[in-house]
DSSP file (Angstrom, degrees, kcal/mol; ACC not computed):
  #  RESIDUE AA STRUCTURE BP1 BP2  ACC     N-H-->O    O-->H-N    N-H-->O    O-->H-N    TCO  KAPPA ALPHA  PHI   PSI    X-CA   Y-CA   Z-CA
    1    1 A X     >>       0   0    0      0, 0.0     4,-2.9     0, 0.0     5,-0.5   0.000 360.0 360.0 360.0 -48.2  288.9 -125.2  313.0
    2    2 A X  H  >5 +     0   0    0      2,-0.3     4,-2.4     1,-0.2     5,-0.2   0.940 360.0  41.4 -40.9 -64.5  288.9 -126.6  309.5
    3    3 A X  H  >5S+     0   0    0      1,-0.2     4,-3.9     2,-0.2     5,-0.3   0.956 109.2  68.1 -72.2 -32.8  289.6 -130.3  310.1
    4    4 A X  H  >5S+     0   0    0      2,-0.2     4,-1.4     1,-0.2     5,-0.4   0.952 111.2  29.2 -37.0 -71.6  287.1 -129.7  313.1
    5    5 A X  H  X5S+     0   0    0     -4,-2.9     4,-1.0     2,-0.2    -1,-0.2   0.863 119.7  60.3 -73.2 -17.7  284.1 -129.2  310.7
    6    6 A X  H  X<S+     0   0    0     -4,-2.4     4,-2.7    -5,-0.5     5,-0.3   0.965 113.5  41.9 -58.6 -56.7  286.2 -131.7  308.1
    7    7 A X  H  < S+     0   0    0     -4,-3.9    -2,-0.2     1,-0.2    -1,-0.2   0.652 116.6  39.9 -77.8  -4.2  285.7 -134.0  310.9
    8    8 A X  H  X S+     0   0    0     -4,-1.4     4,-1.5    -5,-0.3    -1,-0.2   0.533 114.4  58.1-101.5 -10.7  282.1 -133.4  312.1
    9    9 A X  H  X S+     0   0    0     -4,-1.0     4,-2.8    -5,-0.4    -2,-0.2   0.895 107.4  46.0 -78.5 -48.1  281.2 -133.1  308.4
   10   10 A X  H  X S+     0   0    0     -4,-2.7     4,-0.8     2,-0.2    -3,-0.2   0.494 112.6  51.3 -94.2 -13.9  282.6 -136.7  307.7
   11   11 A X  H  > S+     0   0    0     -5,-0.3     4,-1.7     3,-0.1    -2,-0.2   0.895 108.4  49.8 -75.8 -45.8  280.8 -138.1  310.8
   12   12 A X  H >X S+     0   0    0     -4,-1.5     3,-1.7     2,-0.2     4,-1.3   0.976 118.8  42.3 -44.5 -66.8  277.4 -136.7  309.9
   13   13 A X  H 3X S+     0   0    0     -4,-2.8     4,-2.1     1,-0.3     3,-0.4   0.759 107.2  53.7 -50.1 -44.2  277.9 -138.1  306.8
   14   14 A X  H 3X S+     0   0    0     -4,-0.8     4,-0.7     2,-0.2    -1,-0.3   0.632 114.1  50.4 -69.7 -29.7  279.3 -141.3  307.7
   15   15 A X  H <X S+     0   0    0     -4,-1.7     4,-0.7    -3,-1.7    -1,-0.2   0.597 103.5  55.6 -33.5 -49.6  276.2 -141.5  309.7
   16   16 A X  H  X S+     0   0    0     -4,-1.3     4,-0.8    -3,-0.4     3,-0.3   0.865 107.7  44.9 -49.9 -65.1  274.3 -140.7  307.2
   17   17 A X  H  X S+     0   0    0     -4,-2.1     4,-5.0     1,-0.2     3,-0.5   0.859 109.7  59.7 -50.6 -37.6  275.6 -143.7  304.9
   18   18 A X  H  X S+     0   0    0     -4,-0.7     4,-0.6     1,-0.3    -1,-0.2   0.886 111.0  37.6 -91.3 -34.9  275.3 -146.2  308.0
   19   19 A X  H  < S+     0   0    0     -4,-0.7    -1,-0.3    -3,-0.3    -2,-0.2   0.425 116.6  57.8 -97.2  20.0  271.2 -145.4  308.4
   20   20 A X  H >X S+     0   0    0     -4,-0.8     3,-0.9    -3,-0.5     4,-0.5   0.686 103.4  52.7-107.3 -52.8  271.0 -145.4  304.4
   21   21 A X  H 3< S+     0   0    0     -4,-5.0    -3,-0.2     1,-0.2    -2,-0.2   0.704 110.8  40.6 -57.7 -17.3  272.4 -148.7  304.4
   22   22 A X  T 3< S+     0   0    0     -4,-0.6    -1,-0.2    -5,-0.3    -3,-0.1   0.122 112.4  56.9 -97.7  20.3  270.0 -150.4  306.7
   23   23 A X  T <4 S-     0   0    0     -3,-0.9    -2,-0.2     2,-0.1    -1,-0.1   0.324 121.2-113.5-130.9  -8.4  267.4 -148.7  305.2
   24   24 A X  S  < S+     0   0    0     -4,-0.5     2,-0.2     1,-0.2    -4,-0.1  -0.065  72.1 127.2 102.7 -33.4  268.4 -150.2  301.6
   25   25 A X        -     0   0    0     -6,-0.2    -1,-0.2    -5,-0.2    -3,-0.1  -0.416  45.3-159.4-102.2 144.7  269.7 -147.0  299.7
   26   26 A X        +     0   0    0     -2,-0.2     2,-0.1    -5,-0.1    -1,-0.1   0.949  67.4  44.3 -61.6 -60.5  273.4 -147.4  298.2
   27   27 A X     >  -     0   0    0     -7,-0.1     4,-0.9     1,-0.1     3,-0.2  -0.274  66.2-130.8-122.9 166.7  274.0 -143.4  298.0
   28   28 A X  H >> S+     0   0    0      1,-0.2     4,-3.0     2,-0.2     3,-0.7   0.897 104.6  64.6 -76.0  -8.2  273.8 -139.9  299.3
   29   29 A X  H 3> S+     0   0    0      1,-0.3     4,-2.8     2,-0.2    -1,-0.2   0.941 109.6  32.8 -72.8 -28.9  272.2 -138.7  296.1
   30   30 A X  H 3> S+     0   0    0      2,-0.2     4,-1.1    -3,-0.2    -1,-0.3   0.555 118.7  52.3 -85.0   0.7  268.9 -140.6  296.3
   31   31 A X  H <X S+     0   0    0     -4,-0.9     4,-2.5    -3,-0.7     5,-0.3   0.918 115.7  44.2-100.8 -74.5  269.5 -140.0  300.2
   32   32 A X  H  <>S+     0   0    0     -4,-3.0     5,-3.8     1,-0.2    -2,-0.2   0.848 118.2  41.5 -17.3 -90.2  269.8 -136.2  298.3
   33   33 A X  I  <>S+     0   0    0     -4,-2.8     5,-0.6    -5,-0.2     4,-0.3   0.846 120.8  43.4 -22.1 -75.1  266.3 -136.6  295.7
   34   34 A X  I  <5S+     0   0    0     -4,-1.1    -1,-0.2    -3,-0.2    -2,-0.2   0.781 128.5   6.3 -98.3 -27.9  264.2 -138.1  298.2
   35   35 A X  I  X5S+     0   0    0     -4,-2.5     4,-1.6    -5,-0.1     3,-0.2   0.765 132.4  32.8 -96.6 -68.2  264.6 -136.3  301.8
   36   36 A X  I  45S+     0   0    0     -5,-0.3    -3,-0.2     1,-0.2     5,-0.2   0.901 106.9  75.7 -63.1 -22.0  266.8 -133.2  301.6
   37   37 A X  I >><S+     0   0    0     -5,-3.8     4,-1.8    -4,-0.3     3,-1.1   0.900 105.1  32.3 -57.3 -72.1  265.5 -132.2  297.8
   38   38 A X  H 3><S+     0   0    0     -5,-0.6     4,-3.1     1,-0.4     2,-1.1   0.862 115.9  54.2 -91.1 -26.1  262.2 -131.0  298.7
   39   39 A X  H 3< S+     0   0    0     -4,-1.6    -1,-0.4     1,-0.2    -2,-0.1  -0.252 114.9  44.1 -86.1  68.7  263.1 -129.5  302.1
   40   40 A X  H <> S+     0   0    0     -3,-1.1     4,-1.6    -2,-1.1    -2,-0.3   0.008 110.9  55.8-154.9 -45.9  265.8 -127.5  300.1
   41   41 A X  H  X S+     0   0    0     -4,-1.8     4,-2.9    -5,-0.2    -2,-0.2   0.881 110.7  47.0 -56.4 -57.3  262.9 -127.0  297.5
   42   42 A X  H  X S+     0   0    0     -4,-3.1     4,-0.7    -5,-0.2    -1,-0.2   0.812 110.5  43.5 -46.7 -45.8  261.1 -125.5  300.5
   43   43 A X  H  > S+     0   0    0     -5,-0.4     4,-1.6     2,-0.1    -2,-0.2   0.993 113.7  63.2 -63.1 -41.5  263.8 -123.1  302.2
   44   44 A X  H >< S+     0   0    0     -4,-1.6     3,-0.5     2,-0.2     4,-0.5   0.926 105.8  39.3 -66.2 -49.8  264.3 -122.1  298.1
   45   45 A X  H >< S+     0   0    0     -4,-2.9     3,-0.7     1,-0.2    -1,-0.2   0.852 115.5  55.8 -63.7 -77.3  260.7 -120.7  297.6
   46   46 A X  H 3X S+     0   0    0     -4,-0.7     4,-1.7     1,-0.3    -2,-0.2   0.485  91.0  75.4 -25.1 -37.2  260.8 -119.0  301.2
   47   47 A X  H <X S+     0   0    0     -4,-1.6     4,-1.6    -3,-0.5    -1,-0.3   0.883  91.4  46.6 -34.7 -74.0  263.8 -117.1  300.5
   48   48 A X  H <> S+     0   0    0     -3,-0.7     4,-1.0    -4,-0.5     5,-0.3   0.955 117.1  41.9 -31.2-103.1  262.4 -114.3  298.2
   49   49 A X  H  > S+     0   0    0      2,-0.2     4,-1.9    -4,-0.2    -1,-0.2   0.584 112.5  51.0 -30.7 -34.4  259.6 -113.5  300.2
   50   50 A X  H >X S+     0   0    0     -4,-1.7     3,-1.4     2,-0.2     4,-1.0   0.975 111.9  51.1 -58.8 -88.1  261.4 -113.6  303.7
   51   51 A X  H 3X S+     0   0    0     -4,-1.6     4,-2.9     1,-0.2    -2,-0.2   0.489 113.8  43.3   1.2 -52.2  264.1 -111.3  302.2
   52   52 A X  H 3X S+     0   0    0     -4,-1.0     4,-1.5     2,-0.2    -1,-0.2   0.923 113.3  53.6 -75.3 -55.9  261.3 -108.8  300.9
   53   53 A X  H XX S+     0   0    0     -4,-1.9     3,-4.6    -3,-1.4     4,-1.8   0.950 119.0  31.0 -41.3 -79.7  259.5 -109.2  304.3
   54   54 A X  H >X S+     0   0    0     -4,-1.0     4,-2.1     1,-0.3     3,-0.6   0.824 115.5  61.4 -39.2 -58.3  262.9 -108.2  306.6
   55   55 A X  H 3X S+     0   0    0     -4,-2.9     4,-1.8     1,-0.3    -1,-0.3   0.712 112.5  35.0 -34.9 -28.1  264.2 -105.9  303.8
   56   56 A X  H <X S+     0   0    0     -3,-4.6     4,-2.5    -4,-1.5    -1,-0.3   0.969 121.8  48.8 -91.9 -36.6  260.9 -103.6  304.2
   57   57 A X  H <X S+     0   0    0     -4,-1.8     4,-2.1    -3,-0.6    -2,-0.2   0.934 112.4  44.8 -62.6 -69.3  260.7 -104.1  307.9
   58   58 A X  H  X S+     0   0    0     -4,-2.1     4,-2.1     1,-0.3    -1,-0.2   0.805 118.9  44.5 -74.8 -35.9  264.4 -103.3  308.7
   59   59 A X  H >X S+     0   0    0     -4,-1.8     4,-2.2    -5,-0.3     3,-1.2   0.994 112.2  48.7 -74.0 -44.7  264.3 -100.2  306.4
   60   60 A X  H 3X S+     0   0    0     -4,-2.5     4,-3.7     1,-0.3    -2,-0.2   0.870 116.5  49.5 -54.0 -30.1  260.7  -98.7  307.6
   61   61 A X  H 3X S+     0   0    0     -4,-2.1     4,-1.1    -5,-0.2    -1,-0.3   0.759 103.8  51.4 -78.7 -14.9  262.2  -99.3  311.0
   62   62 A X  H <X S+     0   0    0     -4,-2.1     4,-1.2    -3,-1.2    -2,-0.2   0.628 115.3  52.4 -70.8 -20.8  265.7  -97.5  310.4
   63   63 A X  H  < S+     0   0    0     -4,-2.2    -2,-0.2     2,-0.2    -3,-0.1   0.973 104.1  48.7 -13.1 -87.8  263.3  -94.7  309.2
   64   64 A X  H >X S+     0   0    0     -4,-3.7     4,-2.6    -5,-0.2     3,-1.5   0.833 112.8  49.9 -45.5 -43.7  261.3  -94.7  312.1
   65   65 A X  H >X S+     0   0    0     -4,-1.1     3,-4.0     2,-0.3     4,-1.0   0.908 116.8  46.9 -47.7 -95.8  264.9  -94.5  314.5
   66   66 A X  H 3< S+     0   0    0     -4,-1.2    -1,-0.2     1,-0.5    -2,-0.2   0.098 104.0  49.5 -39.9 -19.2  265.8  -91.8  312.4
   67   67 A X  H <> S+     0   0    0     -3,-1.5     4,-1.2    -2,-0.9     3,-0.5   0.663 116.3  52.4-108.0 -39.0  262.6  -89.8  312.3
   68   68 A X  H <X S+     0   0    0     -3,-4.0     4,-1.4    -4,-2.6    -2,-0.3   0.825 107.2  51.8 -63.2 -37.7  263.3  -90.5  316.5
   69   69 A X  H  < S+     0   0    0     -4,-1.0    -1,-0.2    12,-0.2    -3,-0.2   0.762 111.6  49.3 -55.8 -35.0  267.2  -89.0  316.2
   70   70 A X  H  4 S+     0   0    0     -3,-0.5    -2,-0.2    -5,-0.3    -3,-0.1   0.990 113.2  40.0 -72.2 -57.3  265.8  -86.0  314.6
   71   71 A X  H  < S+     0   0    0     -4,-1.2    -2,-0.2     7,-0.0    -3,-0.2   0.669  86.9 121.6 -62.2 -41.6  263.0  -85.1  317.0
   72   72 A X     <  -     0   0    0     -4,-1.4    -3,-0.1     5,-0.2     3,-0.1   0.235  43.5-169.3 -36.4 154.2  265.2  -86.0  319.9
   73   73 A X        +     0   0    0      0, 0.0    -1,-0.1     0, 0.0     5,-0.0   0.686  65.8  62.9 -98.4 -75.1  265.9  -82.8  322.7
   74   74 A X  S    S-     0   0    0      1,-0.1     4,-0.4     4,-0.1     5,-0.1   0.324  77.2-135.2 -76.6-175.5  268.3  -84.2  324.5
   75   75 A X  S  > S+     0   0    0      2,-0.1     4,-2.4     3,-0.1     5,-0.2   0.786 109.7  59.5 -81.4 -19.4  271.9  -85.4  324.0
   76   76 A X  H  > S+     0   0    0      1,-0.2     4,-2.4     2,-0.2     5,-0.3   0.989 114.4  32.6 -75.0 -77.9  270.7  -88.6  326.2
   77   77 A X  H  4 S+     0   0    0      1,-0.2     4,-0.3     2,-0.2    -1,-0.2   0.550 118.0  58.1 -64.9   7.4  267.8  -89.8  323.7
   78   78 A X  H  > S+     0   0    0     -4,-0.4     4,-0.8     2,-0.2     3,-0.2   0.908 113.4  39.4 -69.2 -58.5  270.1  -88.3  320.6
   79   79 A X  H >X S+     0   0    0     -4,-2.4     3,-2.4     1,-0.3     4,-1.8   0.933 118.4  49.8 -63.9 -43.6  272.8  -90.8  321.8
   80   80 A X  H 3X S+     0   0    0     -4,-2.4     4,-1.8     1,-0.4    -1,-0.3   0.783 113.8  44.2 -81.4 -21.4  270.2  -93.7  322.6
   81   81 A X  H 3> S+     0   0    0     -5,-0.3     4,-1.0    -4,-0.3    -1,-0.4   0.648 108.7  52.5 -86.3 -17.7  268.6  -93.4  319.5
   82   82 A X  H <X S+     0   0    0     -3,-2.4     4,-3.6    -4,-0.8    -2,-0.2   0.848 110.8  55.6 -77.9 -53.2  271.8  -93.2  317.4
   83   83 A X  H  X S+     0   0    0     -4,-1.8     4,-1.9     1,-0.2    -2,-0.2   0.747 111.2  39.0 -32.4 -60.1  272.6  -96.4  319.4
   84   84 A X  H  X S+     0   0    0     -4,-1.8     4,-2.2    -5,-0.2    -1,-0.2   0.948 109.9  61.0 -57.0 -52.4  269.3  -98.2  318.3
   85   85 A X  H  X S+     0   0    0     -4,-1.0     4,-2.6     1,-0.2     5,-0.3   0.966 113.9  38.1 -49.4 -63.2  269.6  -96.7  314.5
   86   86 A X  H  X S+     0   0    0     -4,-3.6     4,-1.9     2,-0.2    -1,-0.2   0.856 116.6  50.0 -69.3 -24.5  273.3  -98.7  314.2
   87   87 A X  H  X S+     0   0    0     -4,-1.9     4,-2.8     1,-0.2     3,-0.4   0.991 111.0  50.4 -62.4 -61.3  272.1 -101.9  316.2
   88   88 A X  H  X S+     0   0    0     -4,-2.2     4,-2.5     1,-0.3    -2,-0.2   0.758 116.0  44.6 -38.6 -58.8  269.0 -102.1  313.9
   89   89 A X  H  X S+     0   0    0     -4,-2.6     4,-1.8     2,-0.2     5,-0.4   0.864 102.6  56.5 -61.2 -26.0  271.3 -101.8  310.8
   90   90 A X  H  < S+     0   0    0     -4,-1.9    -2,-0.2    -3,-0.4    -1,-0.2   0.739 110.2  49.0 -89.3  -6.5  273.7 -103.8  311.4
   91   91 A X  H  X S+     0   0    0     -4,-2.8     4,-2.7     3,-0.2     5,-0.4   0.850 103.3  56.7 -86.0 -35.8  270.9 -106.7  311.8
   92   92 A X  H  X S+     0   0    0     -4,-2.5     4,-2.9     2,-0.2    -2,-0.2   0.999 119.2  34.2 -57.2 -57.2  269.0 -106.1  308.7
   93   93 A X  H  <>S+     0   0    0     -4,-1.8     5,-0.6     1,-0.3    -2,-0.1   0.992 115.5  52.5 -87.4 -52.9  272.5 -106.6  306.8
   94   94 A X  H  >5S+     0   0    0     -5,-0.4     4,-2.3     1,-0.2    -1,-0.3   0.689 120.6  41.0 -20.7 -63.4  273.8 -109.4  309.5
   95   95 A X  H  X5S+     0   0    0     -4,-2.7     4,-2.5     2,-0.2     5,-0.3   0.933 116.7  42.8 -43.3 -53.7  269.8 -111.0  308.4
   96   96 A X  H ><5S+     0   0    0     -4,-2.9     3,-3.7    -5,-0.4     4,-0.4   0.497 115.8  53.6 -72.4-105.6  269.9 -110.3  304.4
   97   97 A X  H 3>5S+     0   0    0      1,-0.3     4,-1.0     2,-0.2     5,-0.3   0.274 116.7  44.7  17.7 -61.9  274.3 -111.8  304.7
   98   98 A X  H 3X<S+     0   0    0     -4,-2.3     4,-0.5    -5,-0.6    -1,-0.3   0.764 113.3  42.7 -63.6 -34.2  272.5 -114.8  306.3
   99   99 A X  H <X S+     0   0    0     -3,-3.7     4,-2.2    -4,-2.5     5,-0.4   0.948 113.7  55.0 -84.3 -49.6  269.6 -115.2  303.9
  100  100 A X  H  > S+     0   0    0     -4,-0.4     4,-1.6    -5,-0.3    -2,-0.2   0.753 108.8  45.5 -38.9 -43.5  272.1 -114.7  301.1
  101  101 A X  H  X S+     0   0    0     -4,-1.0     4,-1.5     2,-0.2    -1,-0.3   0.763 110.6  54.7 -84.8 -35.1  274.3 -117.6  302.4
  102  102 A X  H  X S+     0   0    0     -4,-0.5     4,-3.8    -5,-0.3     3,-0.4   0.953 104.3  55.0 -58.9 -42.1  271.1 -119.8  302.9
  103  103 A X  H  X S+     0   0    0     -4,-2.2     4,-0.6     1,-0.3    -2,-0.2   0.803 112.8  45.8 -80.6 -32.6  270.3 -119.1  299.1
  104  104 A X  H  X S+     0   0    0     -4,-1.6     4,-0.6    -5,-0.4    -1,-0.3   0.802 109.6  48.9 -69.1 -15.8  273.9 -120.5  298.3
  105  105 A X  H  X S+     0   0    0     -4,-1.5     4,-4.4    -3,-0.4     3,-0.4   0.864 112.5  47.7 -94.7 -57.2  273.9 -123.3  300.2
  106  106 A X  H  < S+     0   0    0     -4,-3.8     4,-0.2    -5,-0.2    -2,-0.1   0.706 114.3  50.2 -78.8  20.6  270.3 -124.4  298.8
  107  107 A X  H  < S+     0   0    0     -4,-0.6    -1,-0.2    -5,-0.1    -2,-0.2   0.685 118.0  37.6 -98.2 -16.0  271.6 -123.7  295.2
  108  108 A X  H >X S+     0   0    0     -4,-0.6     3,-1.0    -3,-0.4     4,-0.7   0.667  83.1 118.3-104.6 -10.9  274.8 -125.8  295.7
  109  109 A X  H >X S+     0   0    0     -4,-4.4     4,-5.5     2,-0.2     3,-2.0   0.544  76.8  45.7  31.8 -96.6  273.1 -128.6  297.9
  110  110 A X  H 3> S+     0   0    0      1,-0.3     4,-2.1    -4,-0.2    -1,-0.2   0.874 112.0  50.6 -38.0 -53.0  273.8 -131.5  295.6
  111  111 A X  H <4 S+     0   0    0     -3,-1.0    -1,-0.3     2,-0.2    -2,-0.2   0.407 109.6  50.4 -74.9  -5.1  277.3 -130.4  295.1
  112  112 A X  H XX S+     0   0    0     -3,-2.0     4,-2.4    -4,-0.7     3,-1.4   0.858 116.3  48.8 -55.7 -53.9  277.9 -130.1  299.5
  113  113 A X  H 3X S+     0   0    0     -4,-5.5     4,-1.7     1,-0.3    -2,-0.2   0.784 111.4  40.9 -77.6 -22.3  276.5 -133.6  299.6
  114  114 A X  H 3< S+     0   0    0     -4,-2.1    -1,-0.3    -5,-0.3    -3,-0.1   0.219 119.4  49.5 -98.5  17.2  278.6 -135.3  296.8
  115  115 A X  H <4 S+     0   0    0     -3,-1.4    -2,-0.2    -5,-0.2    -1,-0.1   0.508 115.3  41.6-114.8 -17.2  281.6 -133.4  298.1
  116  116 A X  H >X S+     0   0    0     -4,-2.4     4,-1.2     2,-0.1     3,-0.7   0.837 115.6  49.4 -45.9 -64.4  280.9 -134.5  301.7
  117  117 A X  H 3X S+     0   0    0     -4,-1.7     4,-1.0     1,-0.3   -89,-0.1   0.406 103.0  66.7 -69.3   5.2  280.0 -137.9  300.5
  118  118 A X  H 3> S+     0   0    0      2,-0.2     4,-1.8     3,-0.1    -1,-0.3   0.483 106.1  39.1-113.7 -31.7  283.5 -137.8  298.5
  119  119 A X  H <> S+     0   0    0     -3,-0.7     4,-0.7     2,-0.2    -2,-0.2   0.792 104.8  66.9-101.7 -19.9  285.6 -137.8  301.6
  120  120 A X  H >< S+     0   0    0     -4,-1.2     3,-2.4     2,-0.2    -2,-0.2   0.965 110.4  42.0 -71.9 -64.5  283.1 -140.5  303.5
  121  121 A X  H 3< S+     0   0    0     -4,-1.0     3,-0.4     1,-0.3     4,-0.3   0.730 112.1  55.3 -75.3 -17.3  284.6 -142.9  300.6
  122  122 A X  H 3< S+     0   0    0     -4,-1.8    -1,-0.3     1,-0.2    -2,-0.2   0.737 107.0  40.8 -43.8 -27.6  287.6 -141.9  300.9
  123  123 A X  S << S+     0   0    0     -3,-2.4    -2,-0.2    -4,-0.7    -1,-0.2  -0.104 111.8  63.3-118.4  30.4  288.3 -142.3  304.5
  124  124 A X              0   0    0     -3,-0.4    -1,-0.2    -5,-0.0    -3,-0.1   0.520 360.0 360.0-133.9 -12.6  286.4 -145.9  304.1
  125  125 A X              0   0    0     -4,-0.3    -2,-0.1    -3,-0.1    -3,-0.1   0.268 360.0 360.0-101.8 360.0  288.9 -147.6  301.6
C-alpha cells in the first residue's frame, strides 16, 4: 500500500513538473506560492469556523438523541435511539479526526510538496 501511494504520489508530481515546464516554471515551490498557496490559505481560514459549526451541531444533536433515549417507552425506540446516539457520535469525532488532519496537512503543505518533489528528482537522475 505504501509504494502504491509512493507511486501515485510521484506520478502526480511528475505530472505536475511536466505542465510546469511547458508552462515556464522551473519548480514545485512557485508551482506551491502561486496556485496551491492561496487555496491552502482558503481551507486554513475555513477550518475554525467549520469545526465550531459541526462541533455545536454534533453535540446539540447527541443531546437531542439523548433527551429521545430518556423519554423512550419501549425497549424498540430505547434500542433505536441508543443506535442513533452512537452513529451520531462516532461522526462528529470521525468529522473533527478529519478536520484535524486537513489542518495538518494545510500547515505542512510546503513541506508535502518539497518532499514529494524530492523523490520526482530522484527518480529523474
Amino acid at each position: 500500500m505504501q509504494m502504491f501511494l509512493m507511486s501515485v504520489a510521484q506520478n502526480v508530481m511528475g505530472l505536475v513538473s511536466r505542465i510546469l515546464s511547458s508552462s515556464g516554471i522551473k519548480d514545485t515551490s512557485s508551482f506551491f506560492n502561486t496556485i496551491l498557496g492561496p487555496i491552502v490559505d482558503i481551507l486554513d481560514a475555513m477550518l475554525v469556523p467549520i469545526l465550531i459549526i459541526i462541533g455545536t451541531a454534533g453535540s446539540i444533536y447527541a443531546i437531542i438523541l439523548g433527551v429521545n433515549f430518556a423519554k423512550a417507552e419501549s425497549a424498540d425506540k430505547r434500542e433505536e435511539a441508543k443506535k442513533r446516539m452512537i452513529n451520531a457520535i462516532i461522526g462528529l469525532v470521525v468529522t473533527i479526526v478529519l478536520l484535524i488532519l486537513l489542518k495538518i496537512f494545510t500547515a505542512n503543505a510546503q513541506s508535502i510538496a518539497d518532499w514529494i518533489n524530492s523523490f520526482d528528482n530522484t527518480t529523474s537522475k
